[in-house]
C-alpha positions, 0 to 999 in steps of 0.5 A: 818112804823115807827111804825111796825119797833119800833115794830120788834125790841122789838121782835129781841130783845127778840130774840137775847137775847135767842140767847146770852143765847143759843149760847153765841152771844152777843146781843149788837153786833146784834143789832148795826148791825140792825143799820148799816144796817138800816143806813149807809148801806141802808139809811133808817134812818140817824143820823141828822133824829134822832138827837132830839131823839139820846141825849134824848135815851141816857139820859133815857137809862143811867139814867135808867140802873145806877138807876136799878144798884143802887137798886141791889148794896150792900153798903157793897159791895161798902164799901169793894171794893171802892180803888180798883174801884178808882185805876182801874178807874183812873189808866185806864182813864190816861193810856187811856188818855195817849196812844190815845192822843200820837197816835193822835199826832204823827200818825195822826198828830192832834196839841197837845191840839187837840190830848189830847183833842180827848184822853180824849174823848176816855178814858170813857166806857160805862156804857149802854154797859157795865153794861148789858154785865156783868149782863150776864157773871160770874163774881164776886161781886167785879169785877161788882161793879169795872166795874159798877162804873168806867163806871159811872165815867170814863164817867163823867171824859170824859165831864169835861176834854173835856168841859175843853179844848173846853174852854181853846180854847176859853179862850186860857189857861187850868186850871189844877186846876179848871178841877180837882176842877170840876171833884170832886164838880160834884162827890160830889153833884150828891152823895148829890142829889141822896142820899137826894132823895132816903132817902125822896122817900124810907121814903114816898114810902108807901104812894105814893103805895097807889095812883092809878096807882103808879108803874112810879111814882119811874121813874117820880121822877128818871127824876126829880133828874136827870133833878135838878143835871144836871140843878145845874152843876152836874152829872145826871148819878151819881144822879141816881146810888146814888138814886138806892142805897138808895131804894137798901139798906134802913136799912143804911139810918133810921135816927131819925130824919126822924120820927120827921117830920113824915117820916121813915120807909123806904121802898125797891122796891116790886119785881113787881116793879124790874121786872117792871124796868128791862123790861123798861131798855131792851127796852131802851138798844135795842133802844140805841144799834140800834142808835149806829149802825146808827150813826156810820159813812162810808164816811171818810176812813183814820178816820175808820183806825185811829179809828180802831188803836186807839181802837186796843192800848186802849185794849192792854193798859187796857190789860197790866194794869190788868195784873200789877195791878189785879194779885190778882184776878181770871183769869176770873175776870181780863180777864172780866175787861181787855175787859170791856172798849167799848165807847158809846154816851158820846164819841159820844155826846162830839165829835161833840162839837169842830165843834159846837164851830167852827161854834158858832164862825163863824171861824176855832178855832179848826182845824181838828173838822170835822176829830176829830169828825170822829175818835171818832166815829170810835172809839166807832164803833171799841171798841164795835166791839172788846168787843164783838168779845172777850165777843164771844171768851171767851163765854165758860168761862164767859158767863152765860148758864142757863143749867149749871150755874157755881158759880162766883168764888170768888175774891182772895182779 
């Protein structure tokens, strides 16, 4: 049975697809609601049958999409949009940051550090949300180089700032410092890692495509660098983005002295192996999508409500920052990075860690954790809801229609 269900859901998959294309619904909303259905709804699948495999999907489905975005990344793209992606990034994350914290405070009634702890669980998007919505929309290269990488980033910010506070709790003072120290050692060296393997697995790529059999060997080696960075402390997810990047813009990274130790001559993805990835990551997406839908949780009523007020304020927050900071752009541009903020398992996976905590220590050093755990949830559930009710608002305008493809218009910057 499992099976045939794993089966039906490639097909849906293809299926909703069409339909995003056709008549502009989007695909992740259909498919997170074969999620509701075939868990909270009618009980078939539960959460904790699917816990061993939930961190495992997420990983694969991120390290995957970031590493195919990486190989479809200019370098001089990046180079010329970087201080804007750093002052939408962060701006965005301490605006978001600021506003859930301030309602978990005095609406909900969390203690502070409880509440900014929920705040910064809440703040990153989702980069296995949001870089497959706008491969799908109009949008111009700066504003998906903007999206994609506040999305790799933001998420990163979220597990520092968290992992932080769940050991200020324990330790019983926060270090400011040490957080942000963290934050940019984790930036840095994921960059190192990534890098370092794209220039030796570019430089070797010849010869590996000469074994039997080689196409999963790029992936293989993907797993590889992703497993070494987050083994040293380090961020798998921008290890992976970094590596993409290598074997996307190779000409940048032919050093001399990579022919002294009889390297050199780097090498790009052949299409074959691009079409190879790309089929790999939808079906990962759709898996990932369905999971979300499963793990969204209906027994805590109050939580569903907080969730839904929290996420409703983050997106009239995103909203009111675009409209100071992105006047410059097109219309379409900061109408599609003003929705572009929905949570995904990163807020998910950080928020059972306070209960965790809680049980580790055999008694209550995070009060509400159950509740805090709960909210989060509702917030993923609501802001994926919201993004895409809008994503089918704004069809007509931003959507992609293969019949009457319009040019992106370019960004006034």
């Amino acid at each position: 049975m499992t099976f045939i269900i794993l089966g039906i859901l490639i097909f849906c998959a293809h299926v909703f697809n069409a339909w995003f294309s056709r008549r502009r619904i989007p695909d992740v909303l259909l498919l997170m609601s074969i999620g509701l259905v075939i868990g909270p709804l009618l009980g078939w699948v539960t959460p904790g049958s699917l816990s061993s495999i939930g961190s495992v999907l997420a990983s694969l489905t991120l390290l995957f999409i970031l590493f195919e975005t990486g190989t479809e990344m200019r370098l001089l793209t990046l180079r010329r949009y970087w201080v804007g992606v750093v002052q939408v990034t962060l701006l965005s994350f301490a605006i978001s940051m600021v506003v859930a914290s301030l309602i978990s405070y005095f609406v909900v009634g969390l203690q502070m550090q409880s509440a900014i702890m929920l705040g910064s669980m809440v703040s990153g998007t989702a980069a296995a949300i949001v870089i497959p919505l706008i491969n799908q929309m109009r949008v111009s290269e700066r504003t998906r180089v903007t999206l994609t990488l506040e999305s790799t980033i933001s998420g990163m910010l979220s597990i520092v700032i968290t992992l932080a506070f769940l050991e200020g709790y324990k330790v019983g003072n926060l270090s400011i410092g040490t957080t942000i120290g963290r934050v940019l050692a984790s930036i840095l060296m994921a960059i190192i890692v990534g890098l370092l393997g794209g220039v030796i697995w570019a430089s070797a790529m010849e010869r590996i495509r000469q074994l039997q059999n080689s196409m999963f060997l790029t992936p293989a080696f993907v797993f590889v660098l992703y497993g070494i960075s987050e083994s040293l402390g380090y961020s798998g997810a921008i290890a992976s983005l970094a590596f993409g990047l290598v074997l996307g813009n190779p000409q940048y990274f032919e050093f001399r002295f990579l022919h002294r130790i009889k390297l050199g001559n780097m090498s790009t993805l052949m299409d074959s192996e691009k079409s190879f990835f790309k089929e790999f990551v939808f079906i990962l997406k759709t898996y990932f999508f369905v999971y979300i839908g499963i793990c969204i949780p209906f027994t805590e009523f109050w939580a569903l409500v907080y969730g839904a007020i929290i996420a409703a304020a983050l997106f009239v927050a995103r909203f009111a920052l675009i409209a100071l900071v992105g006047r410059n752009n097109s219309a379409e541009d900061r109408l599609t990075v003003s929705m572009m903020i929905p949570k995904g398992l990163v807020a998910a996976v950080l928020a059972a860690l306070p209960e965790q905590l809680n049980q580790a220590m055999g008694y209550t050093l995070i009060p509400h954790a159950a509740f805090i755990k709960h909210i989060t949830y509702s917030v993923i559930f609501f802001s994926i809801i919201f993004c895409s009710l809008l994503v089918l608002a704004t069809r007509r305008r931003l959507l992609k229609v293969p019949q009457e493809m319009e040019p992106a218009k370019p960004s006034q910057l």
